[in-house]
C-alpha positions as CSV (number, residue, x, y, z in Angstrom):
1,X,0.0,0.0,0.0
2,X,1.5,3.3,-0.8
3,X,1.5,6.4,1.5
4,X,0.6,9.8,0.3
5,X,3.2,12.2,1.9
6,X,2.5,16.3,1.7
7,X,5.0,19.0,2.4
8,X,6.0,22.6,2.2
9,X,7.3,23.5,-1.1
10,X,10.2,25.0,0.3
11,X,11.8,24.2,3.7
12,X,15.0,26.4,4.9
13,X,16.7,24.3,8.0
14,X,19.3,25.8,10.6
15,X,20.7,29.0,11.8
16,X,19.6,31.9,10.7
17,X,17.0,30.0,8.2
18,X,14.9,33.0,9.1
19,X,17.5,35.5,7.5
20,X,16.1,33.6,4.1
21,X,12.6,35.2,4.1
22,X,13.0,37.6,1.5
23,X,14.9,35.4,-1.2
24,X,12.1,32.7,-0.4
25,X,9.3,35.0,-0.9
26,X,10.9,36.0,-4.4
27,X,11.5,32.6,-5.7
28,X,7.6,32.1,-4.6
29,X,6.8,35.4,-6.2
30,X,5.0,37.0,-3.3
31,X,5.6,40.7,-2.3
32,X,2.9,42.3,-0.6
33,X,2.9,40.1,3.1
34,X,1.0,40.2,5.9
35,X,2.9,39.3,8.8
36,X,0.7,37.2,11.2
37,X,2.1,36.6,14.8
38,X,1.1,37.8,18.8
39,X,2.0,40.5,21.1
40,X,5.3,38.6,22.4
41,X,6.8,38.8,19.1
42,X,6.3,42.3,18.5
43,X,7.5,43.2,22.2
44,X,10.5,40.4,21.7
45,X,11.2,42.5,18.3
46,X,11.0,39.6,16.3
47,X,8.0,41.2,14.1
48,X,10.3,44.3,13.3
49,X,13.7,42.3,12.2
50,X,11.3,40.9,9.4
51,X,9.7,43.8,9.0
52,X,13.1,45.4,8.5
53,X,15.1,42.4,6.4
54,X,11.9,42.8,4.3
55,X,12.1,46.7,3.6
56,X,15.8,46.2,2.4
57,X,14.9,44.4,-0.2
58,X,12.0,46.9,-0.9
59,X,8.9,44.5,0.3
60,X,6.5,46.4,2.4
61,X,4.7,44.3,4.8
62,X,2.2,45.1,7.5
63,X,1.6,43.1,11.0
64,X,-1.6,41.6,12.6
65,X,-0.7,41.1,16.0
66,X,-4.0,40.5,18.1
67,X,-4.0,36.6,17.4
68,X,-4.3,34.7,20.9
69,X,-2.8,31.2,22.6
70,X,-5.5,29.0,21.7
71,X,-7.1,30.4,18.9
72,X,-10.6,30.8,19.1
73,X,-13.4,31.4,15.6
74,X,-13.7,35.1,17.1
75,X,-10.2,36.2,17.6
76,X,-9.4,35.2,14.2
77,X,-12.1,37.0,12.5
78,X,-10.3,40.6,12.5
79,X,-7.5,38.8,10.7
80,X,-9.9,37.7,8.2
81,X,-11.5,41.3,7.8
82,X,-7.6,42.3,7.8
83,X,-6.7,39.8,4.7
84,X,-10.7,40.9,3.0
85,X,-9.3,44.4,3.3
86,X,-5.8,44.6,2.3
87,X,-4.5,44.1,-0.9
88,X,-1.7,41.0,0.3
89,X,-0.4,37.8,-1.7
90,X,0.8,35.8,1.0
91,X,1.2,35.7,4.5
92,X,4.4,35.1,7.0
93,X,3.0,33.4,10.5
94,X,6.0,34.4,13.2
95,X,5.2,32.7,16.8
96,X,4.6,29.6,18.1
97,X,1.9,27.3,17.3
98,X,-0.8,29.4,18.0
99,X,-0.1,32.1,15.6
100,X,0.8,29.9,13.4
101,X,-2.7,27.7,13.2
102,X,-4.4,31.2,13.3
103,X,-2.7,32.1,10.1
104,X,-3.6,28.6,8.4
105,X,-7.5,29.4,9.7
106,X,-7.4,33.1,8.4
107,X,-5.7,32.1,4.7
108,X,-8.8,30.5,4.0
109,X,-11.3,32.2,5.3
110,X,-9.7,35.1,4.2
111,X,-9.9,33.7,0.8
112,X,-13.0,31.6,0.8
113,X,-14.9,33.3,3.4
114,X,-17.8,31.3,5.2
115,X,-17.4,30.1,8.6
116,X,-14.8,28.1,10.8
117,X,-17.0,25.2,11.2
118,X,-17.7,24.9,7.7
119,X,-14.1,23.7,7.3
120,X,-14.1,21.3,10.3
121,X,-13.4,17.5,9.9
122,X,-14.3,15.4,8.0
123,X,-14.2,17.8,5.4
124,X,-11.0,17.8,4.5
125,X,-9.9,21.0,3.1
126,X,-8.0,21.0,-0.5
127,X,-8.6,25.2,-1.4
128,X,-5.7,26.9,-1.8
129,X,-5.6,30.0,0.4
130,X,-3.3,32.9,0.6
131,X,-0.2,31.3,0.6
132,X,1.7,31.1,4.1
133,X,5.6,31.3,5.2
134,X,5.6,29.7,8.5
135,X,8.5,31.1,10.5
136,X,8.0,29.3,14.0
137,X,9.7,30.4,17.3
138,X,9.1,27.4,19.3
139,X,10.4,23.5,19.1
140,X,6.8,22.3,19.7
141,X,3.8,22.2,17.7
142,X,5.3,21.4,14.3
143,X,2.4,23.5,12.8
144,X,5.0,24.8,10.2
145,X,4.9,21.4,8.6
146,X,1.2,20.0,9.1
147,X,-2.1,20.2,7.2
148,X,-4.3,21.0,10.2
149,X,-5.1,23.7,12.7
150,X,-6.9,23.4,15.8
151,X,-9.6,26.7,16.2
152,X,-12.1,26.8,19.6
153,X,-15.2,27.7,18.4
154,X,-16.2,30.0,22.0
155,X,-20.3,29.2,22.0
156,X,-19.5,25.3,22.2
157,X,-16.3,24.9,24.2
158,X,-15.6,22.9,21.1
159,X,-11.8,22.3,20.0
160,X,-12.7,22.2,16.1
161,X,-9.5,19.6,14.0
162,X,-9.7,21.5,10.1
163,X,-7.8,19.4,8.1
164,X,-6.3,19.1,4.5
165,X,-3.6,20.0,2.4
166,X,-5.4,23.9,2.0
167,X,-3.5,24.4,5.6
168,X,-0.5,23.3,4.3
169,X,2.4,26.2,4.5
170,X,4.1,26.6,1.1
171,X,7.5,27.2,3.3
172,X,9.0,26.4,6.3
173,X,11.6,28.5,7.6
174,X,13.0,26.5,11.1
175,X,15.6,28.8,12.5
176,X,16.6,27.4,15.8
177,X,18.2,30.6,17.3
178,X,14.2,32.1,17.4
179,X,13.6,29.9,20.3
180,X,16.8,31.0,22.8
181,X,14.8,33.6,24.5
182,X,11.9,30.9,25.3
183,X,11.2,30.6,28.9
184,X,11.8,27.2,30.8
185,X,8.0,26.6,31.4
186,X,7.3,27.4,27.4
187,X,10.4,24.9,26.9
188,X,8.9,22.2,28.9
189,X,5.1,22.1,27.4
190,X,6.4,22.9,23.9
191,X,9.3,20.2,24.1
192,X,7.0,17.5,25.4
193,X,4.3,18.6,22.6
194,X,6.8,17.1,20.2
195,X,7.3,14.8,21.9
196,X,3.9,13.5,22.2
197,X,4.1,14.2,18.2
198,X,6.5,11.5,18.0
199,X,4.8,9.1,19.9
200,X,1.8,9.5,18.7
201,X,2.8,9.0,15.2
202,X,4.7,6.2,16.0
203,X,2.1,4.1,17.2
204,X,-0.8,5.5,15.3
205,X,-2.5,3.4,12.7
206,X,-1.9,5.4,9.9
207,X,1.9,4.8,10.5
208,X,4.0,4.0,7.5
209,X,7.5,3.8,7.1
210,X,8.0,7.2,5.8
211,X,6.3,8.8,9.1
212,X,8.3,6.2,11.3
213,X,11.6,7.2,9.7
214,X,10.9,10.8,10.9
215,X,9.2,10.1,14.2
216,X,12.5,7.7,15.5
217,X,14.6,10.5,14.3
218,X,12.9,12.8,16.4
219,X,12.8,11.1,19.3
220,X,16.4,10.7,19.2
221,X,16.4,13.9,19.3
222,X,14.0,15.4,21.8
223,X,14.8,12.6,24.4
224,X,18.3,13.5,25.5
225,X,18.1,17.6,24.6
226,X,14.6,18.3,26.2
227,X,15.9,18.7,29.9
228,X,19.2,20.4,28.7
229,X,17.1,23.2,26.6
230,X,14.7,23.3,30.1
231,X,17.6,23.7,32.3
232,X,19.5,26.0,29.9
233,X,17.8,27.7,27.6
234,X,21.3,28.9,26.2
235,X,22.5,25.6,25.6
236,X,23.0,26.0,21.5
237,X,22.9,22.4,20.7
238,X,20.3,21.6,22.9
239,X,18.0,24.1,20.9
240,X,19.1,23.1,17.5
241,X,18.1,19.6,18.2
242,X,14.9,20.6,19.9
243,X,13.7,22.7,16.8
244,X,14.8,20.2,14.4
245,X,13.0,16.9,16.5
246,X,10.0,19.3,16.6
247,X,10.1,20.0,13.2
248,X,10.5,16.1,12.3
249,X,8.0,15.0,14.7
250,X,5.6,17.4,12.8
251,X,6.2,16.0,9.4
252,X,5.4,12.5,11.2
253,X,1.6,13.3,12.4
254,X,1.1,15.2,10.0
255,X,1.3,12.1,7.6
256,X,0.3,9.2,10.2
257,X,-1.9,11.6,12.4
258,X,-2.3,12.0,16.4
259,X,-3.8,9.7,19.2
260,X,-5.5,9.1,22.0
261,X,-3.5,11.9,23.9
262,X,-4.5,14.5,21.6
263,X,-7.8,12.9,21.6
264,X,-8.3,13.8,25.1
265,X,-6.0,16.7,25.1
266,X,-8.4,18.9,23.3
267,X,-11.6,18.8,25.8
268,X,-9.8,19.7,28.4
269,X,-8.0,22.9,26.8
270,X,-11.5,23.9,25.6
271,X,-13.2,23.8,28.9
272,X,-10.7,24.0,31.2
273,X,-8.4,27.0,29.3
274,X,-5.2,24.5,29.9
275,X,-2.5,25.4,26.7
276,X,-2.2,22.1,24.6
277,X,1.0,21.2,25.3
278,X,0.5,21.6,28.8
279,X,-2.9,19.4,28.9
280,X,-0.9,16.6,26.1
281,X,2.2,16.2,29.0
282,X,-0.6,15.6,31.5
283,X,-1.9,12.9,30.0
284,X,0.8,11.2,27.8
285,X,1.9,8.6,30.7
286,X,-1.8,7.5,31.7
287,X,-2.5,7.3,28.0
288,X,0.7,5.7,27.8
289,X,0.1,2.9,30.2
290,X,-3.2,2.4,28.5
291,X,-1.9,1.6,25.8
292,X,0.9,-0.6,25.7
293,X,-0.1,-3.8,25.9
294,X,-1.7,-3.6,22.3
295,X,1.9,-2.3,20.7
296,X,4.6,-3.4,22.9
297,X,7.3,-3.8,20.4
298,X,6.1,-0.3,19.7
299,X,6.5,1.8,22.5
300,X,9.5,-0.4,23.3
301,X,11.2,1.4,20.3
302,X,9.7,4.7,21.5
303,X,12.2,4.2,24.8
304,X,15.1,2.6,22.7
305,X,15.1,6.3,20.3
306,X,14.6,8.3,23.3
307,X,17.7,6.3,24.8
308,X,16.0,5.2,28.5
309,X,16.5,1.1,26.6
310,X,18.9,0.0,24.7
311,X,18.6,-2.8,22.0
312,X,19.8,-6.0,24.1
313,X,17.0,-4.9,26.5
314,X,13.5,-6.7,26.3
315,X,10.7,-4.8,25.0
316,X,9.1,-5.5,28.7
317,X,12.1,-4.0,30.4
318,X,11.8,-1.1,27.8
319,X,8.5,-0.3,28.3
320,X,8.9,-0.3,31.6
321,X,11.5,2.4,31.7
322,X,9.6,4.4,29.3
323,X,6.4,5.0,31.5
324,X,9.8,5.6,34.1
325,X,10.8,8.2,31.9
326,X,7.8,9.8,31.0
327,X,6.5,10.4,34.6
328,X,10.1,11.7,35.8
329,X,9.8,13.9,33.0
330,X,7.0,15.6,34.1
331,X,8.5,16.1,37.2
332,X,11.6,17.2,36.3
333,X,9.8,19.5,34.2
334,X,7.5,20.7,37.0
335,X,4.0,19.4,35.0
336,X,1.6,20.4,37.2
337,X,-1.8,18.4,38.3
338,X,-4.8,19.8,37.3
339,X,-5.0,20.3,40.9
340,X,-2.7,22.1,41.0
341,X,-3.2,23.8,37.8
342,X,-6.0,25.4,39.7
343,X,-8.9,23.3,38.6
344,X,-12.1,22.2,40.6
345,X,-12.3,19.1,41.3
346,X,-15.8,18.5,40.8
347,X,-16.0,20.5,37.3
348,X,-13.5,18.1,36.2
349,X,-15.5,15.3,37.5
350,X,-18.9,16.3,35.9
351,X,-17.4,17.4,32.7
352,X,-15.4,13.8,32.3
353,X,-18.2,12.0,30.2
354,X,-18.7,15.0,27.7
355,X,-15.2,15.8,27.2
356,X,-15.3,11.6,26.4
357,X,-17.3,11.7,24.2
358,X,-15.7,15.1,22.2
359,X,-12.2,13.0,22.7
360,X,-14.1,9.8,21.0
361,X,-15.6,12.4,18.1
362,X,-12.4,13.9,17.5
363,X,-11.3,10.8,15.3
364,X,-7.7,10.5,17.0
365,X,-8.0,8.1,19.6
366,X,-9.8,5.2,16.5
367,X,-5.3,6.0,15.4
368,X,-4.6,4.3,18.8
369,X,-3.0,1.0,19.2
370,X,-6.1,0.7,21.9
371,X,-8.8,2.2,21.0
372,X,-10.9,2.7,24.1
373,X,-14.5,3.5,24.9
374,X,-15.9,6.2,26.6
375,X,-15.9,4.4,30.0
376,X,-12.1,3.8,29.7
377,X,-11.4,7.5,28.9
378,X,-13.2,8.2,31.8
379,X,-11.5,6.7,34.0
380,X,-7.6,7.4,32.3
381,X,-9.5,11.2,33.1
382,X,-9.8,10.0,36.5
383,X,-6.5,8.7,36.6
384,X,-5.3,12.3,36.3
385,X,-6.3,14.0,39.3
């Protein structure tokens, strides 16, 4: 059976990769850009090094700032009114995932118009939007080199998956020196994002040699170089690896898809406000344990690339230190509880059957080596407090 794989056109890979934004906007032949990206960037400066790398090469561009962590259908919609309005060919997403998946949501809609949830899976999107340069600043969500974006629509509390190659950036520019002014907690829920990415992608379903290739590699990366870029966010090598695992592990969902993690993941950031890669490193060692014993030789692997096992070791013994691993991790890394993340107890335990059955409609968890029913979510929810 043969697997479809889909990429940016154009992907520019190391230090200063960013630097390369106005040649790569030439050879695509865009030159009127909006830049899409959040406060932080602006305040960081980020936005106005493009801005001015762009003006000497005589591109004008203009910034839309106001997008928000966790994008939502209403704070993308002056984006869309900003794209409607202005006269631009393309668009550069600077920021982390969120900015990122806001730009992917406001090319089409920009373009198309309609509404969000007229784009939500199962459709699966294959319109061309504006086309977008996705310059991201954190080693997490991959979203520079994945066909979906993630939008809460606010009157439902619903995490919407849009999917299909029309969110697709035409260019990745993964410039590893963006993400040395990250902050350790950023570090942590971003690294164990890709992480998760890996995984996920590993053990999915839809897994094919192609998206195994690139999730190994990334594991070999993220495992040993997450707690060094945590600890020291300085640490060169640490980063480069870190962007270029997350980048890898992106490519790998994005052609085998997500899990049961991300499955559950999304409820819980859409009623409970908890940032994704926060809620996935929450879950990722109950969901873990769950599902093992349908993919042992699996998830054995997963701790041989991360380098907690080692070849001669059984895949028992491997997964073993895995689940080891992944729950030290977390609190090496200081994941919090939900507890202690400041939520009540008993709108946790009330919500746990819907948010099961949103996980279950999702799609992801049907990828999982187990797929469970909406009992056993409940109770891996359960699990977590």
């Amino acid at each position: 059976m043969s697997t479809q794989v889909i990429l940016p056109r154009i992907m520019q890979v190391g230090e200063g990769a960013s630097h390369e934004l106005p040649d790569v906007l030439n050879s695509l032949g865009c030159c009127r850009p909006l830049i899409i990206t959040d406060k932080m960037m602006v305040e960081l400066g980020y936005a106005g090094r493009i801005q001015a790398s762009l003006s000497q090469q005589g591109i004008a561009s203009h910034v839309f700032s106001d997008t928000v962590p966790e994008p939502t259908v209403g704070s993308i919609q002056a984006g869309v009114s900003e794209v409607q309005a202005g006269n631009y060919d393309c668009i550069i997403a600077l920021g982390g995932g969120s900015p990122i998946d806001s730009a992917k949501a406001i090319s089409i809609l920009g373009k198309h118009g309609g509404h969000m949830r007229d784009y939500k899976f199962p459709r699966v999107v294959i319109e061309a939007g504006l086309p977008i340069i996705a310059v991201p600043t954190t080693a997490g969500t991959g979203s520079e080199v994945t066909r979906f974006t993630i939008i809460t629509d606010e009157d439902t509390d619903e995490k919407m998956l849009c999917v299909g190659i029309g969110f697709m950036p035409v260019a990745a520019l993964v410039d590893y020196t963006l993400t040395l002014s990250l902050p350790p907690r950023i570090t942590a829920d971003t690294g164990i994002d890709a992480l998760t990415h890996a995984i996920e992608a590993y053990v999915s379903k839809k897994a094919s040699p192609y998206s195994d290739s690139q999730a190994l590699s990334a594991m070999r990366l993220l495992g040993p170089n997450l707690r060094r870029a945590y600890h020291n966010g300085n640490d060169k090598a640490a980063r480069e690896a870190m962007m270029l695992g997350s980048t890898l592990a992106g490519v790998a969902f994005s052609n085998a898809s997500v899990a049961l993690v991300h499955g559950m993941s999304r409820p819980i950031g859409a009623a409970f406000h908890v940032p994704h890669g926060l809620s996935n490193a929450m879950l990722l060692p109950s969901v873990t344990r769950f599902s093992i014993p349908a993919a042992p030789a699996r998830y054995a692997e997963c701790a041989r690339a991360m380098g907690v096992a080692n070849v001669n070791d059984s895949d028992e013994h491997a997964n073993n230190m895995l689940l080891q691993e992944l729950y030290a991790l977390n609190e090496e890394l200081q994941v919090p509880t939900l507890a202690e993340y400041g939520i009540a107890q008993h709108a946790f335990f009330d919500l746990m059957p819907t948010m099961a059955e949103q996980a279950l409609a999702s799609g992801s968890p049907n990828n999982n080596p187990r797929v469970p029913g909406v009992d056993e979510i409940v109770e891996i929810y359960r699990q977590l407090w």
